[in-house]
C-alpha positions as CSV (number, residue, x, y, z in Angstrom):
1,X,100.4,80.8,45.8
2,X,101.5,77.9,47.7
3,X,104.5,78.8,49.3
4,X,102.7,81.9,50.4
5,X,99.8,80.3,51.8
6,X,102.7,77.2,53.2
7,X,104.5,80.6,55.4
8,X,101.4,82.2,56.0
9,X,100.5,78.7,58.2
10,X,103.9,78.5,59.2
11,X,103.6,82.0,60.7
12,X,100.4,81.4,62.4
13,X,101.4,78.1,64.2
14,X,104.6,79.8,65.4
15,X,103.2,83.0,66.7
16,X,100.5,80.4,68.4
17,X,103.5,78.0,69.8
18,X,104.7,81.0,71.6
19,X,101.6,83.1,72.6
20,X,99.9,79.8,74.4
21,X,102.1,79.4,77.1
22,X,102.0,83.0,77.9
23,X,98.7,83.6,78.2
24,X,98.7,79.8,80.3
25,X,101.9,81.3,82.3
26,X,101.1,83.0,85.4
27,X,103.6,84.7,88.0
28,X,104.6,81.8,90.8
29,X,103.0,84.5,93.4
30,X,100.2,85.1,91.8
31,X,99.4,81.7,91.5
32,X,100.2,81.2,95.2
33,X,98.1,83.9,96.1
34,X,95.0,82.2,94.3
35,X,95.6,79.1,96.1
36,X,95.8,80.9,99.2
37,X,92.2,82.4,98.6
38,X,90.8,79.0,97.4
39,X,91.5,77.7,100.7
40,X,90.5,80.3,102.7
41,X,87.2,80.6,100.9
42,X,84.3,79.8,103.0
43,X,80.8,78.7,102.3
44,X,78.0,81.2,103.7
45,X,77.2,80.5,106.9
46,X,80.6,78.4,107.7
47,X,81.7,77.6,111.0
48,X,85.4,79.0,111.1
49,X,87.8,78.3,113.7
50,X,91.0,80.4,113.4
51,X,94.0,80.0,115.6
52,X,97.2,82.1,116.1
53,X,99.3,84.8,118.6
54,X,97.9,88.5,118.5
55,X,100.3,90.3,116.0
56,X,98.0,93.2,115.9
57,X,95.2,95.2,117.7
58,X,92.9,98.4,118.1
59,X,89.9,99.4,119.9
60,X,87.2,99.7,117.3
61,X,83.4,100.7,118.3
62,X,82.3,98.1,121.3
63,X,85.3,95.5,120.6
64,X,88.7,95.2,118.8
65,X,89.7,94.8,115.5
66,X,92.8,91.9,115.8
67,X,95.0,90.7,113.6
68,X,96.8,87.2,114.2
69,X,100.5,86.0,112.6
70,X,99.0,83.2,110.3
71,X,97.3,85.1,107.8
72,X,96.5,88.6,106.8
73,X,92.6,88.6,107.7
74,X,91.3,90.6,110.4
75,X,88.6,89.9,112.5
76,X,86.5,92.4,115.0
77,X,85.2,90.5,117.9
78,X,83.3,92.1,120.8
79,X,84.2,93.2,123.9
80,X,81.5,90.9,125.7
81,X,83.6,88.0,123.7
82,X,86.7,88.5,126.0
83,X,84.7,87.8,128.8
84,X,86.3,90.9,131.3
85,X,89.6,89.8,129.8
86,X,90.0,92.6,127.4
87,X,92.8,94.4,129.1
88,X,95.0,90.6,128.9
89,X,94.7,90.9,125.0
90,X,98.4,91.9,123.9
91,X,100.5,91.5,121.0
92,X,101.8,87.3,121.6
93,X,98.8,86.4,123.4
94,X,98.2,83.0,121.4
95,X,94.0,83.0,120.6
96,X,91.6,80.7,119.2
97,X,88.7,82.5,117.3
98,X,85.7,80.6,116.5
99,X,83.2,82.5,114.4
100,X,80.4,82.4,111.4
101,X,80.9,83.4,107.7
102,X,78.8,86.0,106.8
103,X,78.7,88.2,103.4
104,X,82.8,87.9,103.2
105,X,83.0,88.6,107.1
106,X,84.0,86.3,109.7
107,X,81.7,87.1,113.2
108,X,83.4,86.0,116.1
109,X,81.0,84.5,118.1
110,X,83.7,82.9,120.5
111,X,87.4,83.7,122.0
112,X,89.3,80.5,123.9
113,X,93.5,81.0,124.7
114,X,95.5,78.3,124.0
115,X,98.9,77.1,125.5
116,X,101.8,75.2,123.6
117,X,104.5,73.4,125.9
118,X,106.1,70.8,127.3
119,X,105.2,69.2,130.6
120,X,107.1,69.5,133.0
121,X,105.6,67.7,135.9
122,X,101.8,66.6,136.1
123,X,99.8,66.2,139.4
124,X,97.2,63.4,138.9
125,X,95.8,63.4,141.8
126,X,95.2,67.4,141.9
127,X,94.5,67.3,138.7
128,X,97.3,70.1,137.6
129,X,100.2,70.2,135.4
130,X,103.3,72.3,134.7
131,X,103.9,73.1,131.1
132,X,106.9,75.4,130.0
133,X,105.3,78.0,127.8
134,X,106.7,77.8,124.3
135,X,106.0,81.4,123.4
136,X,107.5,82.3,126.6
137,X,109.8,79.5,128.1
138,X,107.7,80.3,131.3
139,X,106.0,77.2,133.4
140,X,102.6,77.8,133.6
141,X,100.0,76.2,136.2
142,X,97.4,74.1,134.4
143,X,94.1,72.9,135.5
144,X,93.3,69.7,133.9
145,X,89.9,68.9,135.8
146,X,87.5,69.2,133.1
147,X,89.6,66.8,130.9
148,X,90.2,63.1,132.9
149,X,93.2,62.0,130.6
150,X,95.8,59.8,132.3
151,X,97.8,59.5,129.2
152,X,99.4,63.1,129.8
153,X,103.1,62.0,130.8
154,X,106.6,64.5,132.1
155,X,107.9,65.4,128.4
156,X,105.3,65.5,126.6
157,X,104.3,68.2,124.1
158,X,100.9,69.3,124.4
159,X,98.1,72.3,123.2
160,X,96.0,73.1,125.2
161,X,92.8,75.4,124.5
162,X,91.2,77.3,127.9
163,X,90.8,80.2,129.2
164,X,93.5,82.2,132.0
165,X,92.0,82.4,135.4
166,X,92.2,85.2,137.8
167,X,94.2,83.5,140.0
168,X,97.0,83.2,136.6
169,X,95.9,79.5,136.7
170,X,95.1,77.9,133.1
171,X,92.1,76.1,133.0
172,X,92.4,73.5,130.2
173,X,88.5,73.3,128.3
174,X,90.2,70.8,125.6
175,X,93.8,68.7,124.9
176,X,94.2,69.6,121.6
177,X,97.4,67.0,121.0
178,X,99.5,65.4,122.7
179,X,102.8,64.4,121.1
């Protein structure tokens, strides 16, 4: 009776040995994938600021549903967001979204560009710079007006957020960094 009941227990605490760390076990991507959604979880009602190039678009209702390269949400944001710049949106076009979330949506409620470069030569005076795109390698014409920062120097890396002018002109709302 003993030794039956001694390899019955035996038994039991092998088979639970080896069935606890497969239930505990969990594929590396799945448990990446869970992390990824814990920190993309939003409270309701959450400002949400998202930032990226256009990897994606379509015209959907009154506005376009757009897809950016850092992550695989989608948001729809309305034509009157663009401001009349609706026909500049194209696939590279580097965005900042600003929205609320709402019932597992994101609204966006606002649409700013945003330019990553180095300076190439800044105008103090005139209040401009010259950054060489880094999407593009082009220089692009900045307007730095609305932000009085001396401490932007030839070299420097910066990101900018603003919105493109008519005149292809940048104008610079916020420095974002300077490195």
């Amino acid at each position: 009776m003993k030794s039956a009941n001694l390899k019955s227990v035996a038994a039991g605490a092998l088979a639970l040995i080896v069935a606890v760390p497969m239930f505990a076990a969990q594929p590396r991507g799945e448990q990446r994938r869970d992390r990824n959604q814990e920190s993309r979880s939003y409270r309701e009602n959450q400002r949400v600021t998202a930032q990226g190039k256009v990897s994606s678009f379509t015209r959907e209702r009154d506005g376009y549903r757009v897809r950016l390269d850092r992550g695989r949400e989608s948001y729809w944001v309305p034509q009157s967001y663009f401001r009349n710049r609706g026909r500049d949106l194209r696939v590279g076009v580097s965005v900042v979204f600003g929205g609320v979330f709402r019932g597992g949506n994101v609204y966006v409620d606002d649409v700013n560009d945003y330019v990553r470069g180095v300076i190439q030569e800044v105008d103090y005076r005139g209040g401009t710079a010259w950054v060489r795109d880094e999407a593009t390698g082009r220089p692009i014409t900045v307007d730095l007006r609305r932000n009085d920062d001396r401490r932007l120097r030839r070299g420097d890396y910066v990101e900018l957020s603003g919105q493109w002018g008519r005149d292809g002109i940048f104008d610079a709302y916020r420095i974002e960094r300077v490195r």
